[in-house]
C-alpha positions as CSV (number, residue, x, y, z in Angstrom):
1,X,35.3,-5.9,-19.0
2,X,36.0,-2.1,-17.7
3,X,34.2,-0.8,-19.8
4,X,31.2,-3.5,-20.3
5,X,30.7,-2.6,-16.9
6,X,30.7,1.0,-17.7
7,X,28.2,0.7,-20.1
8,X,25.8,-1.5,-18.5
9,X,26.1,0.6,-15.1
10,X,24.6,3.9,-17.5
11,X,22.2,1.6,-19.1
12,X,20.9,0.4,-15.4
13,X,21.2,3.9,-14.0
14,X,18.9,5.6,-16.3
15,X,16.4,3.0,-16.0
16,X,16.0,3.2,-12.4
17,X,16.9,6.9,-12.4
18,X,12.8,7.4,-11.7
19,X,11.2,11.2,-12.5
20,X,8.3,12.3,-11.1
21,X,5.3,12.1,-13.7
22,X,1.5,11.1,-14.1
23,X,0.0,7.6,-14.4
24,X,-3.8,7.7,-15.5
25,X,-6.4,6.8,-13.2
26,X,-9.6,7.6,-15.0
27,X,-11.0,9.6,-17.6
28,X,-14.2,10.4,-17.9
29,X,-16.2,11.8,-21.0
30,X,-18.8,14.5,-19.9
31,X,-22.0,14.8,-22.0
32,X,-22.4,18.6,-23.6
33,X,-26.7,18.0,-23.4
34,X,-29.7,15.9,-22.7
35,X,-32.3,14.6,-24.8
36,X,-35.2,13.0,-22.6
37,X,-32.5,12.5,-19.7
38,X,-29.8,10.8,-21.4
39,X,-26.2,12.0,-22.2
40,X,-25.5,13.7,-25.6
41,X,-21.8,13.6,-26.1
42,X,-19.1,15.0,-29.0
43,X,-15.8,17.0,-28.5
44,X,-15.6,20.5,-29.1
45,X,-19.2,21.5,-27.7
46,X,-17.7,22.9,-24.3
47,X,-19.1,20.2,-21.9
48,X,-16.2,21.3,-19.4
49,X,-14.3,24.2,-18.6
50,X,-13.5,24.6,-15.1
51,X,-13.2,22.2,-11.9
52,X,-13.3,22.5,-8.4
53,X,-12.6,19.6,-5.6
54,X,-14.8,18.9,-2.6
55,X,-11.6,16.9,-0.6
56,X,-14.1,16.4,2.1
57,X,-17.1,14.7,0.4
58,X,-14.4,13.2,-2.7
59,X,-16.7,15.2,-4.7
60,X,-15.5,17.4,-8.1
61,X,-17.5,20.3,-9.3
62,X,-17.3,20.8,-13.5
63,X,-19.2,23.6,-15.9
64,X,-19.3,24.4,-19.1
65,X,-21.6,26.1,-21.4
66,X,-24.9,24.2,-20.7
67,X,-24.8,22.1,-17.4
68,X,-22.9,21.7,-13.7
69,X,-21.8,18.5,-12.9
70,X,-21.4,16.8,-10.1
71,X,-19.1,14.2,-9.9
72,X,-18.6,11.6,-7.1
73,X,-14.8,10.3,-7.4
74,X,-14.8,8.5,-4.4
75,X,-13.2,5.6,-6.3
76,X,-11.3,7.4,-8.6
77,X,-11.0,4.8,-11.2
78,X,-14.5,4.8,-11.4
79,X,-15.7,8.8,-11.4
80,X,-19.5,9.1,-11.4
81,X,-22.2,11.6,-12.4
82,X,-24.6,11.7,-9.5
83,X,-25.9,15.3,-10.4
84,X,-26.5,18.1,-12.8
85,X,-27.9,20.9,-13.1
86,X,-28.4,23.2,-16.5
87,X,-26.9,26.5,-17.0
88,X,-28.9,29.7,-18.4
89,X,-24.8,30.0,-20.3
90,X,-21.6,29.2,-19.9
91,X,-19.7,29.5,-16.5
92,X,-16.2,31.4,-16.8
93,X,-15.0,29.9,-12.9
94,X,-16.2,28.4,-10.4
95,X,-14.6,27.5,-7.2
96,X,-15.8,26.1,-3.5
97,X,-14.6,26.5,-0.3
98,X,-16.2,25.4,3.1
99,X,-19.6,24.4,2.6
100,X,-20.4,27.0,-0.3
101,X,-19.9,26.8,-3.9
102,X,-19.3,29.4,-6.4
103,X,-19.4,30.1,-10.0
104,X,-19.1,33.5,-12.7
105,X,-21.2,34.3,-15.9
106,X,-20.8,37.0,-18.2
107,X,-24.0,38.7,-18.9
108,X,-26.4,36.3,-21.1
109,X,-26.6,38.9,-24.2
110,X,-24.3,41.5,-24.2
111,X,-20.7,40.3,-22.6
112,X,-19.4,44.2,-21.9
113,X,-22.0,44.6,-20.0
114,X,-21.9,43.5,-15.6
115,X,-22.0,39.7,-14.9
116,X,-22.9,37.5,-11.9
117,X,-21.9,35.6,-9.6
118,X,-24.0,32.9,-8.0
119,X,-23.5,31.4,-4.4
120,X,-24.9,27.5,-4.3
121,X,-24.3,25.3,-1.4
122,X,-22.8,22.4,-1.6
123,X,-24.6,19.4,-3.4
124,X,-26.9,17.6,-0.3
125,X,-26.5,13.6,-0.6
126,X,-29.6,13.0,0.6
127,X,-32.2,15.4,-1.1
128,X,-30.2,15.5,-4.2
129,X,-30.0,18.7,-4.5
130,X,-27.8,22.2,-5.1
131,X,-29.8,24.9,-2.5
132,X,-29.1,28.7,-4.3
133,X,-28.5,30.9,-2.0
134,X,-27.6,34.2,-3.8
135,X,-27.1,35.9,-7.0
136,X,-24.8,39.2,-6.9
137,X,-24.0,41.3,-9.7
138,X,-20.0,41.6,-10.6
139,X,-17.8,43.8,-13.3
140,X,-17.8,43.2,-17.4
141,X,-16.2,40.0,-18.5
142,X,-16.1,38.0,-15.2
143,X,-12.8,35.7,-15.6
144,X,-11.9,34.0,-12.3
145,X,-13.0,33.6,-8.4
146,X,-11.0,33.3,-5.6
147,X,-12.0,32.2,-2.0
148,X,-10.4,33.3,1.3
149,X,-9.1,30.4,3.3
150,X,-11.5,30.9,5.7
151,X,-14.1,30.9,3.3
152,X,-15.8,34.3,4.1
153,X,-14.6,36.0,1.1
154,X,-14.7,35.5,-2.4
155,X,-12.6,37.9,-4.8
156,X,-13.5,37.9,-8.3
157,X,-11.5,39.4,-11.6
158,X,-13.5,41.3,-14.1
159,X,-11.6,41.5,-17.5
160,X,-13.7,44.4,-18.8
161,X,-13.6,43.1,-22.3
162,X,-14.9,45.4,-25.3
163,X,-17.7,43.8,-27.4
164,X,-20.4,45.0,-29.8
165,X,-23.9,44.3,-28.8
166,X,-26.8,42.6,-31.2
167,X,-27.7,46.2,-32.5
168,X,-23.8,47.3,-33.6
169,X,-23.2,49.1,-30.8
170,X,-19.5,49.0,-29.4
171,X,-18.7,49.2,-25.4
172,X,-15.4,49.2,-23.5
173,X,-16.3,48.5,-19.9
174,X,-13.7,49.6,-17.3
175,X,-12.4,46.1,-16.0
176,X,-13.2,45.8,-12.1
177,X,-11.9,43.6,-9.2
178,X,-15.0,42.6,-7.0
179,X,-15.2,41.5,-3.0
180,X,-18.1,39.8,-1.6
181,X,-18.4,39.5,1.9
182,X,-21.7,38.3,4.3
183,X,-22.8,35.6,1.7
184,X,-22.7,33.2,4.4
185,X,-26.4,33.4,5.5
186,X,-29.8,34.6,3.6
187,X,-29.2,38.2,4.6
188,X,-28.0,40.0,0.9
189,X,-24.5,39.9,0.8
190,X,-22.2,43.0,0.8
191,X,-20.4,43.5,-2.3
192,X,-17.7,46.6,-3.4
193,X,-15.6,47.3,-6.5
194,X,-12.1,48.2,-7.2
195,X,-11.8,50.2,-10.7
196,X,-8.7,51.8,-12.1
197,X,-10.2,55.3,-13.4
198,X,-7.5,57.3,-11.5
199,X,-4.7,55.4,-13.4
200,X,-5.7,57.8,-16.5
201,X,-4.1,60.9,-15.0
202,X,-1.0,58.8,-15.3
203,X,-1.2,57.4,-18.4
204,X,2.2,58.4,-20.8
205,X,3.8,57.0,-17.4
206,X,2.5,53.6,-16.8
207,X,2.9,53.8,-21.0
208,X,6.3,54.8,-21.0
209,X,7.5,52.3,-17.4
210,X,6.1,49.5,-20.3
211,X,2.3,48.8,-19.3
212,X,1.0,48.3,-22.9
213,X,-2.0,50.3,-24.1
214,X,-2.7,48.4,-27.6
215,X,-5.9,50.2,-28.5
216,X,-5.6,53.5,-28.6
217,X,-9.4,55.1,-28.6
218,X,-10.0,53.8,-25.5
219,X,-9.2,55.1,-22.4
220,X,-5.5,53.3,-20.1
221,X,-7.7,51.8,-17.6
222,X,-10.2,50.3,-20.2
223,X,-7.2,48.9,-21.7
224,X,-6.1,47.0,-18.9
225,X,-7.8,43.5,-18.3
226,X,-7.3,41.6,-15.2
227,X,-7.2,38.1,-15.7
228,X,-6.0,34.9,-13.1
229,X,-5.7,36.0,-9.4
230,X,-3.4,34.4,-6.4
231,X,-3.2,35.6,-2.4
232,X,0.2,35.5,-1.1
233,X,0.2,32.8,1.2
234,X,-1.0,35.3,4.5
235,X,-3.4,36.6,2.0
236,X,-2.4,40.0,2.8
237,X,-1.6,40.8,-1.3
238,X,-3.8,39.7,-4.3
239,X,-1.6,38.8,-7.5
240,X,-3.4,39.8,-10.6
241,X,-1.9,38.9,-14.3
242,X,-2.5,42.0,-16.9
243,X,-2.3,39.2,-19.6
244,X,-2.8,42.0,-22.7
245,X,-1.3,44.6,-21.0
246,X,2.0,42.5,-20.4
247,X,2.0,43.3,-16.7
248,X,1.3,42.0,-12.8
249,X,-0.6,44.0,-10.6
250,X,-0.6,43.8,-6.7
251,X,-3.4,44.6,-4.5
252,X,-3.1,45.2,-0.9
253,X,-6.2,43.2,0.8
254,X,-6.6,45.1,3.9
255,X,-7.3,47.8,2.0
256,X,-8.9,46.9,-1.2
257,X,-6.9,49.3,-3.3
258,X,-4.3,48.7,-6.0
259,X,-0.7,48.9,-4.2
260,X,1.6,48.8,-7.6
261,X,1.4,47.4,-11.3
262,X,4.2,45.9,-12.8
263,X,5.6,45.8,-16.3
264,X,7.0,42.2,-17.2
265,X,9.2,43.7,-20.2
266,X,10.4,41.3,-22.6
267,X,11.9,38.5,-23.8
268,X,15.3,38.0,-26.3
269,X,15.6,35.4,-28.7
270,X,18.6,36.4,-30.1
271,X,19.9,33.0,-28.5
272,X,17.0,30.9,-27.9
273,X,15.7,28.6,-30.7
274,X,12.4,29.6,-32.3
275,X,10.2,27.9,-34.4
276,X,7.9,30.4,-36.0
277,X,6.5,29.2,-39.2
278,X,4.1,26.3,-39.8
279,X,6.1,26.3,-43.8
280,X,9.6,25.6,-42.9
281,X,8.9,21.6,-43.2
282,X,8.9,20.4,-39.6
283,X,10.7,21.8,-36.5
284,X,13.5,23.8,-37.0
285,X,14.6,25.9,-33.8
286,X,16.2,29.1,-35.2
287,X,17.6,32.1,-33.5
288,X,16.4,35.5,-34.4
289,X,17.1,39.1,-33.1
290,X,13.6,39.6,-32.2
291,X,11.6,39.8,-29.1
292,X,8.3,38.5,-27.2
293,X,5.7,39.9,-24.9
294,X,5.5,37.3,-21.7
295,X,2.0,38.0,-21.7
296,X,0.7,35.7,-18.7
297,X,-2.1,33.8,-18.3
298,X,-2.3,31.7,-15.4
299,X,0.1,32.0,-11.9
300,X,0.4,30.4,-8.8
301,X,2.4,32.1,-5.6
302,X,5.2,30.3,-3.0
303,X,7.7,31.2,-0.8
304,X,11.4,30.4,-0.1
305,X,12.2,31.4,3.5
306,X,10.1,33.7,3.7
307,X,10.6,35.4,0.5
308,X,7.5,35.7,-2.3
309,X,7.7,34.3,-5.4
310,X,5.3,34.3,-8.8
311,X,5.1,31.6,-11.3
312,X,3.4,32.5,-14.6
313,X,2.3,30.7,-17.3
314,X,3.5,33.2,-20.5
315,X,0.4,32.3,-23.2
316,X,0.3,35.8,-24.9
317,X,-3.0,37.7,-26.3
318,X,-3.2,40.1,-29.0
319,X,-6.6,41.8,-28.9
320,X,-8.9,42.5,-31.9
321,X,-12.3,44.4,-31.8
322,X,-14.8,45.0,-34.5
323,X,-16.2,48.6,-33.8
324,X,-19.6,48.8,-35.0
325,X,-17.8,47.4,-38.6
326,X,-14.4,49.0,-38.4
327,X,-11.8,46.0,-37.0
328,X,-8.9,46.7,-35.2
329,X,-6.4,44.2,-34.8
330,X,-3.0,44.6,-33.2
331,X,-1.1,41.2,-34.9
332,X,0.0,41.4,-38.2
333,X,1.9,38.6,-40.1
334,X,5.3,39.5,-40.3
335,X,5.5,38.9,-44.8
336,X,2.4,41.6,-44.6
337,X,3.8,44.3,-43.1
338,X,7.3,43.6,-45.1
339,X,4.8,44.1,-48.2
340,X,3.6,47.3,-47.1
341,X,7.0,48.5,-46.1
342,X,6.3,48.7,-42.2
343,X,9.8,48.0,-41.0
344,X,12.5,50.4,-40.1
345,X,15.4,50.3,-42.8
346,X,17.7,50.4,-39.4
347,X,16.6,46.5,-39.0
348,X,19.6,44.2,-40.0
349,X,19.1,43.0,-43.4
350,X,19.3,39.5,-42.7
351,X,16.5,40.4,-40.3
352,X,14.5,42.2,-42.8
353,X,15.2,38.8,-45.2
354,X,14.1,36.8,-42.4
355,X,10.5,38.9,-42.0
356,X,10.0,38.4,-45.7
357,X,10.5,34.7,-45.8
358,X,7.5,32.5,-44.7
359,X,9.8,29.8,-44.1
360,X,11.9,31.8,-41.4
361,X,9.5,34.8,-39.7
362,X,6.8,35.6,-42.1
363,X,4.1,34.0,-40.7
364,X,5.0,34.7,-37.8
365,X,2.2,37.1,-35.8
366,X,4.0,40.0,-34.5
367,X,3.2,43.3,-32.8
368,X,1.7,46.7,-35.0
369,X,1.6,48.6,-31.7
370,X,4.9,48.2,-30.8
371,X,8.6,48.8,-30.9
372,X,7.5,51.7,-33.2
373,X,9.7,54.9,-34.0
374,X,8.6,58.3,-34.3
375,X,7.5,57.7,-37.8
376,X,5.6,55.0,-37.0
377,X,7.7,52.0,-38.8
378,X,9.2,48.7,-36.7
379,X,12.3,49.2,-35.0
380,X,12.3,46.3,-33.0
381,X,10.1,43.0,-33.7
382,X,7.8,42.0,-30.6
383,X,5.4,39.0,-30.3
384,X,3.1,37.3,-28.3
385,X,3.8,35.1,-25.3
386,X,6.7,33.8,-23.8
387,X,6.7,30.1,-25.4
388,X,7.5,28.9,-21.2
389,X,7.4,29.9,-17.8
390,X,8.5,32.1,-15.8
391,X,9.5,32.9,-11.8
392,X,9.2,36.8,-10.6
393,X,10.5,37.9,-7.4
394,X,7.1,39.2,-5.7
395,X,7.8,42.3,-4.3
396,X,9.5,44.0,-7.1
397,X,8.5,41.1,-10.1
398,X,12.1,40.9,-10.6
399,X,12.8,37.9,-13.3
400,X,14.3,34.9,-11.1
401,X,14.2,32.4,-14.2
402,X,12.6,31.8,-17.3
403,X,12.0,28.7,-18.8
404,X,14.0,29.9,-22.1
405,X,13.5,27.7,-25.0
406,X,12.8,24.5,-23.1
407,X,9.1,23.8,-22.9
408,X,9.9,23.7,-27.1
409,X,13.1,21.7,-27.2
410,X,11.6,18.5,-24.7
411,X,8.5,18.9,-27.0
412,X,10.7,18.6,-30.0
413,X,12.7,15.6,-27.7
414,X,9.8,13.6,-26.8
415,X,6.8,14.4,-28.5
416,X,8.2,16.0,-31.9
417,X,5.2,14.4,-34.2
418,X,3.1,16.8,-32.8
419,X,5.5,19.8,-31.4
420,X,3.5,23.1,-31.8
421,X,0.5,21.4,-33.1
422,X,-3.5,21.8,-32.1
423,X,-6.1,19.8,-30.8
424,X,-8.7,21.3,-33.0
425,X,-9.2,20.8,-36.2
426,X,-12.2,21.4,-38.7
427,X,-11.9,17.8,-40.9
428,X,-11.6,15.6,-37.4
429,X,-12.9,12.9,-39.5
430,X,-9.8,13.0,-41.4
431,X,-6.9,14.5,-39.4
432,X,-5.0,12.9,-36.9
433,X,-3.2,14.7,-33.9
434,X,0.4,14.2,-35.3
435,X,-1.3,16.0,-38.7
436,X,-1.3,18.9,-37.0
437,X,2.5,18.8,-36.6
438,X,3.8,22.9,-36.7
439,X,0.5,24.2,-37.2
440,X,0.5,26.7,-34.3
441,X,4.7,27.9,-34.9
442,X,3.3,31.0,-36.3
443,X,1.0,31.9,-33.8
444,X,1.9,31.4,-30.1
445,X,3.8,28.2,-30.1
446,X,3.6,26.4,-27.2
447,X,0.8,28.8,-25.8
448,X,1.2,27.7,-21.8
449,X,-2.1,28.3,-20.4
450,X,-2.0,27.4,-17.0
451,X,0.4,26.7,-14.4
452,X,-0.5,24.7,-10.5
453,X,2.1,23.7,-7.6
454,X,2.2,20.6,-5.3
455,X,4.3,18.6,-3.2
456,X,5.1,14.7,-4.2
457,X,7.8,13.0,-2.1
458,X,8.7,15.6,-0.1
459,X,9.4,17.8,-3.1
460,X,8.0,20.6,-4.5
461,X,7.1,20.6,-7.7
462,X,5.5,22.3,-10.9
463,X,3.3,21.3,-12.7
464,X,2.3,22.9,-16.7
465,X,-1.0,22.9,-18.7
466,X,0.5,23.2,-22.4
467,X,-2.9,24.7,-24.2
468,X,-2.9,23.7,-28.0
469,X,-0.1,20.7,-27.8
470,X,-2.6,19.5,-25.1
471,X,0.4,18.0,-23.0
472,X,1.3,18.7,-19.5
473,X,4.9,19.4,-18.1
474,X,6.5,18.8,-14.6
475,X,9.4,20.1,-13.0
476,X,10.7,19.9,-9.1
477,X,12.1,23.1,-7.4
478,X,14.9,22.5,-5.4
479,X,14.3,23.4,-1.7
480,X,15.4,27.4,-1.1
481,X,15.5,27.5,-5.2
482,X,14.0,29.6,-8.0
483,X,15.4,27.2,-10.5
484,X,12.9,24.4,-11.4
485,X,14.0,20.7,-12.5
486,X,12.3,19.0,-15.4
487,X,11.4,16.0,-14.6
488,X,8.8,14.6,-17.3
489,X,5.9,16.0,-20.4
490,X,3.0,13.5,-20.5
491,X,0.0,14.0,-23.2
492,X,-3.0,11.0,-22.7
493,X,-4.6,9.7,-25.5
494,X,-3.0,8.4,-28.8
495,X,-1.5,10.4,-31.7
496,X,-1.8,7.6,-34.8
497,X,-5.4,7.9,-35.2
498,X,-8.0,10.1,-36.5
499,X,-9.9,12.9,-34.0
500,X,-13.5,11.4,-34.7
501,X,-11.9,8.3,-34.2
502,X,-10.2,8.3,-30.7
503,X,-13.1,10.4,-29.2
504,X,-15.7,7.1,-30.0
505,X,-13.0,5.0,-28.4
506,X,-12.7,7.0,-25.9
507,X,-8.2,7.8,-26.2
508,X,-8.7,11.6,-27.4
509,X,-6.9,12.5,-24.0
510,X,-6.9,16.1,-22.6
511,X,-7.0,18.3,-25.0
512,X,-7.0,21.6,-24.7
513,X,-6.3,21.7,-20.8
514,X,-7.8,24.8,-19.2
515,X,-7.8,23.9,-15.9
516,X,-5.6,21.8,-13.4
517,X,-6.4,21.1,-10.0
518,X,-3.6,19.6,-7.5
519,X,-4.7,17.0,-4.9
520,X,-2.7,16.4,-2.2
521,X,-2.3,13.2,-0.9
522,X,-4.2,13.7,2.5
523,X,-7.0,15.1,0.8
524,X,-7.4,12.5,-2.3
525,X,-9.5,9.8,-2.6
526,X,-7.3,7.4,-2.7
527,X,-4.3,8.7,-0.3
528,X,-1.8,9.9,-2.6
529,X,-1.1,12.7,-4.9
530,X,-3.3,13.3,-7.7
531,X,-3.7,15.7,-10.7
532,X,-7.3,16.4,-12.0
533,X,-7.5,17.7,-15.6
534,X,-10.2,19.7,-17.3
535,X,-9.6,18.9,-21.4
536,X,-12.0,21.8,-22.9
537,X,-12.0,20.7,-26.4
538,X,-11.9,17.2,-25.4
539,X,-14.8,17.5,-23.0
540,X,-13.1,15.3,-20.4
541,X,-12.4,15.4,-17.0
542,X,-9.1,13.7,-16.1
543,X,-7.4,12.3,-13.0
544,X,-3.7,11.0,-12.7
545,X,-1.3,10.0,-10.0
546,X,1.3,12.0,-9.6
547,X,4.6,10.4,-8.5
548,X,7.6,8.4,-9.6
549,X,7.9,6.7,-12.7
550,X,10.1,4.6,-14.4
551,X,11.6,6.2,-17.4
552,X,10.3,3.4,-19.9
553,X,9.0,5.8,-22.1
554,X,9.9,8.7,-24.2
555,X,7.1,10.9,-22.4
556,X,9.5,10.6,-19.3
557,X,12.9,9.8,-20.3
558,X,15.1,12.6,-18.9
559,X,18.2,11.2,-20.7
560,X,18.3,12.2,-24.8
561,X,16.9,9.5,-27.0
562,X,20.1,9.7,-29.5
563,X,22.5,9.0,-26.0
564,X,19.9,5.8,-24.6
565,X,20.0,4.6,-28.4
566,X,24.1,4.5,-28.5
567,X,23.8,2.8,-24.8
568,X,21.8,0.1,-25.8
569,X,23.9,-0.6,-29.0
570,X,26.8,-0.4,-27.6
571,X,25.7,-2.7,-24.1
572,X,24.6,-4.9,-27.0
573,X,27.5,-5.1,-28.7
574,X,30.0,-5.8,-26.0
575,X,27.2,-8.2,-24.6
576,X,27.8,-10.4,-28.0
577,X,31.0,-10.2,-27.7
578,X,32.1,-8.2,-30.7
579,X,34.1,-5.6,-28.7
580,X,36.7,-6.0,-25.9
581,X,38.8,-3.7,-23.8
């Protein structure tokens, strides 16, 4: 009876042991066009990129490539469309703040060259309308907009990115961070520039402190390309991710100038599992003595008594440029460079048989650029991205914690028939999610694109936009901690079907989730805490509560599946008597 009662007490505990996850409220499909007023729909056309919330008016703000939308979500199950309004091309961000609303384009034809920003106000219930007020020119390769909490200033990050033009001609813009100030009235708004010219004097430094400078004929500050953006929370520093360059920079806001950049370093996997072929037969978590880039994407700031904290999203880039014809490209698959003898003989040779093998590293994308010795061969193995998350220490981007190899182990826990898979597919008449199984090992893995915070229950917690998988992963932090909890990995939609299939029956889920938008529970619709999603290839706009769940499904058991199994057998067995103690 001892220990029936054990077992049934485990049993009983895990099932009311409740983790904080998301429960769908609505989804709602966004047409990509119009013909004569009505909604043209598919997946993959770039209805939706980016979101903003209107917590006042219950009102969400979406854009992708052809059209704004405005959406009324004033009963969430039931999102609306009650405007639009067409795009000359696709918006990069957009963000609102007060009574304003504002969104980035790259120039229309030639992407290295400046883009715009354009200042709207807020859609007008009763003429139906979005009133322009201004249109001010910003860097090259616009990427994201910030507003000031009081609403009077917007910050925006210019990547810089080097394209070739319609008539062959290459361009590396130097990559810009722009303020705008006095956009609140008709009177032409005032706009200034930060560049990074005079980092060139310093160049071998920032090179050799671990800034990267992967292509080489341009200049360092045409290398570097600011990418997502966070104020500390007096809004006294700006937080800008160096995605490419494998690096954070700071910028002091009372004076608009660049205060320090930080090199990130790198990542061992020496004792982390690492799945980094798409041949090796399924998932197979291996460690290697090789090393990543975190690489960055998205970030989001807090503080624990006062202290500043960064949380960053590790995606990884590798950059590749076609120069009027002649391509450079920085990745490499690991089998190729074996072939043509690129790695130093000083590599263990279980290593070197390891790069050689397509089932163990060599397909895996790795670095040309670096870990290089003086004659140019690999002496130590670097790829892109971080496969996690990670928590900096702000004022010196001191590693607190990294997510190691967990975001790939609860994927391979609870979602395994599509760990490191896509959501895009060229035969989506015939492939299923779960056929995608492995697909992406050899690139970036997980490839975490995005990261947002919140507070549910009187915690704090994390939440995770997981970019090709298409899931999304939260964890609580502990009050006065750097160390996050997992508490659950959700994905919508089903896996068992075909692409073409689930999109007409509307079940495709999020995929591809670029952008996540936390809603507190005083400013949602409904009074408690809510999570909108943007799915990008999906075309969908998303909105879940965010709360406690009961464990009744592998998307949110915290206990492993192999240890609930045994407890259920063996609460059966004693239950029927075939066991006593």
């Amino acid at each position: 009876m001892i220990l029936q009662a054990l077992i049934f007490s485990c049993v009983c505990l895990h099932v009311s042991d409740a983790v904080i996850g998301l429960t769908k409220v609505s989804s709602l499909y966004m047409p990509y066009d119009y013909n004569t007023n009505k909604g043209v729909y598919d997946f993959n056309r770039n209805a939706v990129e980016e979101t903003a919330y209107d917590a006042r008016n219950k009102i969400i703000y979406t854009a992708g490539s052809r059209f704004l939308h405005v959406v009324d979500i004033s009963k969430p199950k039931k999102p609306v469309i009650i405007h639009k309004h067409r795009l000359s091309h696709n918006v990069e961000d957009l963000a609102i703040c007060g009574g304003y609303l504002a969104f980035v384009q790259e120039h229309s034809e030639f992407p290295a060259l400046n883009g715009q920003l354009k200042i709207f106000k807020l859609y007008n219930r009763n003429t139906k309308t979005l009133d322009k007020m201004h249109t001010v020119t910003v860097g090259a390769s616009p990427d994201m907009i910030l507003f000031s909490s009081d609403c009077r200033t917007i910050v925006v990050s210019n990547e810089g990115k080097a394209s070739i033009s319609a008539t062959n001609v290459f361009h590396d813009p130097e990559p810009t961070i722009t303020f705008i100030n006095n956009f609140e009235g008709r009177t032409r708004p005032i706009a200034s520039s930060l560049d990074f010219m005079h980092l060139n004097a310093k160049e071998f430094q920032y090179i050799m402190y671990g800034i990267r400078k992967p292509y080489a004929p341009s200049t360092f500050s045409m290398n570097l390309e600011p990418e997502s953006i966070a104020f500390s929370n007096d809004e006294t520093k700006l937080y800008v991710t160096l995605q490419e360059n494998n690096g954070i920079m700071v910028i002091d806001m009372a004076t608009r100038k660049l205060e320090n950049i930080f090199a990130l370093g790198f990542k061992s996997w020496a004792k982390l599992g690492l799945d980094a072929s798409s041949a090796d037969g399924g998932t197979r978590l291996k460690n290697y003595p090789i090393y990543s880039l975190y690489q960055p994407d998205g970030l989001a700031y807090f503080e624990n008594n006062g202290e500043g904290y960064i949380i960053t999203a590790n995606e990884g880039a590798d950059i590749e440029l076609d120069q009027a014809g002649v391509t450079f490209q920085e990745s490499e698959r690991a089998s190729t460079l074996a072939q043509y003898q690129m790695f130093s003989q000083k590599l263990p040779q279980e290593l070197l048989k390891s790069l050689s093998n397509n089932r163990q590293l060599g397909q895996l994308e790795i670095s040309k650029v670096d870990g290089l010795d003086q004659s140019g061969k690999i002496e130590r193995v670097f790829f892109y991205g971080g496969r996690g998350f990670s928590i900096w220490r702000a004022r010196d981007m001191k590693l607190q914690y990294d997510s190691g190899d967990e975001v790939a182990r609860k994927h391979k826990q609870f979602y395994n028939s599509i760990f490191n898979s896509d959501s895009t597919t060229k035969n989506p008449t015939q492939h299923r999610p779960m056929d995608l199984k492995d697909v992406r090992s050899d690139n970036k893995g997980s490839e975490c694109e995005t990261v947002v915070m919140g507070e549910v229950n009187g915690k704090r917690i994390i939440i995770l936009a997981i970019d090709r998988v298409s899931t999304i992963m939260v964890y609580s932090l502990p009050a006065g901690s750097t160390r996050p909890v997992f508490e659950s990995v959700f994905r919508g939609g089903r896996l068992d079907k075909t692409f073409s299939e689930l999109y007409k029956n509307m079940d495709l889920g999020d995929l591809r989730p670029s952008d996540l938008t936390f809603v507190h529970a005083k400013d949602s619709p409904n009074g408690t805490p809510m999570l909108m999603v943007t799915g990008r290839a999906s075309g969908t706009i998303s909105l879940y509560h965010v709360g406690n769940v009961v464990p009744n499904s592998s998307s949110y058991l915290k206990v492993d599946l192999t240890t609930w199994t045994v407890l259920l057998l063996l609460a059966t067995v004693v239950s029927m008597g075939l066991f006593s103690a």
